[in-house]
N, C-alpha and C positions, 0 to 999 in steps of 0.2 A: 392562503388560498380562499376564494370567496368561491358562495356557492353557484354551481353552475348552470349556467341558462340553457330549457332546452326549448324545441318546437318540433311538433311532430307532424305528419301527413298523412292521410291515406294514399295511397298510389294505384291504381288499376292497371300495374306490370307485375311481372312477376319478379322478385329478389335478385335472379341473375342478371336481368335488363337492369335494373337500377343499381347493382353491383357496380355495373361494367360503364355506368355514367357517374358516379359518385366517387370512382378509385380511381378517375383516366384526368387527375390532377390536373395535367395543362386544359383539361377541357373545364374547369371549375368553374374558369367567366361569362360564361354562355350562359350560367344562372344566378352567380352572385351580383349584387351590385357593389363590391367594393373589391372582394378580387377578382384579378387579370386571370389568373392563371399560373400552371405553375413551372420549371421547368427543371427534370430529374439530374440528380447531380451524382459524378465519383460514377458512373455507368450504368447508375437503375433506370431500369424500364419499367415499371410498374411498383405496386402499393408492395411492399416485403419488409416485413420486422428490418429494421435498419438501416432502410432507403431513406437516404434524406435530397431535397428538393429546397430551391428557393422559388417563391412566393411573388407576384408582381399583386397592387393595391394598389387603388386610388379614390382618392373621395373628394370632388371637385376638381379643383387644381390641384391638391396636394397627391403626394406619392411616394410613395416607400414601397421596401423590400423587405422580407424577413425569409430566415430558412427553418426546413420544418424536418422532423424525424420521424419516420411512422412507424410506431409503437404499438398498435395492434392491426391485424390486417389477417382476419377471419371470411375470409368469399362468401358473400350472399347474405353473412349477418354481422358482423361490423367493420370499420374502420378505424382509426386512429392515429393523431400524428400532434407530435409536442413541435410548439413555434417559437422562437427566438427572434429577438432583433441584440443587434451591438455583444454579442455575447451570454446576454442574460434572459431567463424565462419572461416570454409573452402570455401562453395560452396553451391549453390543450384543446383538440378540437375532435369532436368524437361522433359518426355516425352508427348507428343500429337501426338493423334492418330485422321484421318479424313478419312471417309470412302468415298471409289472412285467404279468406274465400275468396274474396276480389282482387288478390294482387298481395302489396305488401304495406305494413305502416312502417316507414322512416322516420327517425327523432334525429334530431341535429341537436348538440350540445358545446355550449364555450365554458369554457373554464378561467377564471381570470388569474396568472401564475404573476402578474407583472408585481414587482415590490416601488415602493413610492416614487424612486427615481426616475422607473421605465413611466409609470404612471404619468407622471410631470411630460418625460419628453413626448411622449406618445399623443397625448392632449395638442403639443404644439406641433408635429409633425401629421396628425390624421385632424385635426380640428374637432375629433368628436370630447365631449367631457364626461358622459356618463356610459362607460362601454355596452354595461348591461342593457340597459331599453334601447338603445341603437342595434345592438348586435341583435336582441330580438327582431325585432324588425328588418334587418337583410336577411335573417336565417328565414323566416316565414315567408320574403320575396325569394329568396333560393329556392324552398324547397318547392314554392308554386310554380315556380320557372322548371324543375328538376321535374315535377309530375307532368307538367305541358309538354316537354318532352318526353319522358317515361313512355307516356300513354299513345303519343305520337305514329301513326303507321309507319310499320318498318323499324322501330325501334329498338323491338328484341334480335332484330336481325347482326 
């Protein structure tokens, strides 16, 4: 396991607004730029210790799928969910939320769980080579995307 990448935000919502956009999975793509979104599997309807969901991605032309388990899912102050492709560990992907005067700060966290194999195919299937400084960089246009909405009139509604 390598150590994992995080990025964090200030946000001016409050925890439950940003709660209720960071756990609502299929709405994911509206701030990542590599995932689509997600879509709940086996009858979940939301973020619950052992809801698992598959994953839509894409980075240029290329695209894949992965499925994900959520393994922590604390309202208002974290999230958590382990990602798979072909059977075998991808990622753990983990938000925390901490409430401040002005709203709340969000850190987004990747884990990289993939062993050499996943490593290899993953390179030729997402075209990225170095997961770390990439996945920095969509986590911090995420979470910029996450607070432009956060903050957004009507938001916490």
């Amino acid at each position: 396991m390598t150590t994992p990448v995080a990025v964090s935000a200030d946000i001016a919502a409050s925890p439950s607004t940003v709660w209720a956009l960071i756990s609502d999975l299929p709405r994911m793509g509206e701030w990542s730029p590599e995932n689509e979104g997600a879509e709940w599997l086996r009858g979940a309807r939301g973020p619950v210790v052992g809801a698992t969901f598959k994953g839509s991605n894409r980075r240029g032309s290329k695209t894949w799928t992965t499925h994900g388990r959520i393994v922590t899912a604390d309202p208002e102050r974290a999230l958590a969910f382990q990602v798979t492709a072909l059977g075998m560990k991808v990622a753990e992907w983990r938000y925390e939320l901490a409430a401040t005067e002005q709203g709340c700060t969000v850190t987004e966290a990747f884990t990289d769980e993939r062993g050499p194999i996943l490593k290899a195919l993953g390179r030729l299937a997402t075209g990225v080579k170095d997961r770390g400084p990439h996945n920095r960089a969509t986590m911090q246009a995420t979470l910029e995307r996450l607070k432009a909405t956060a903050e957004s009139p009507g938001a916490g509604r």
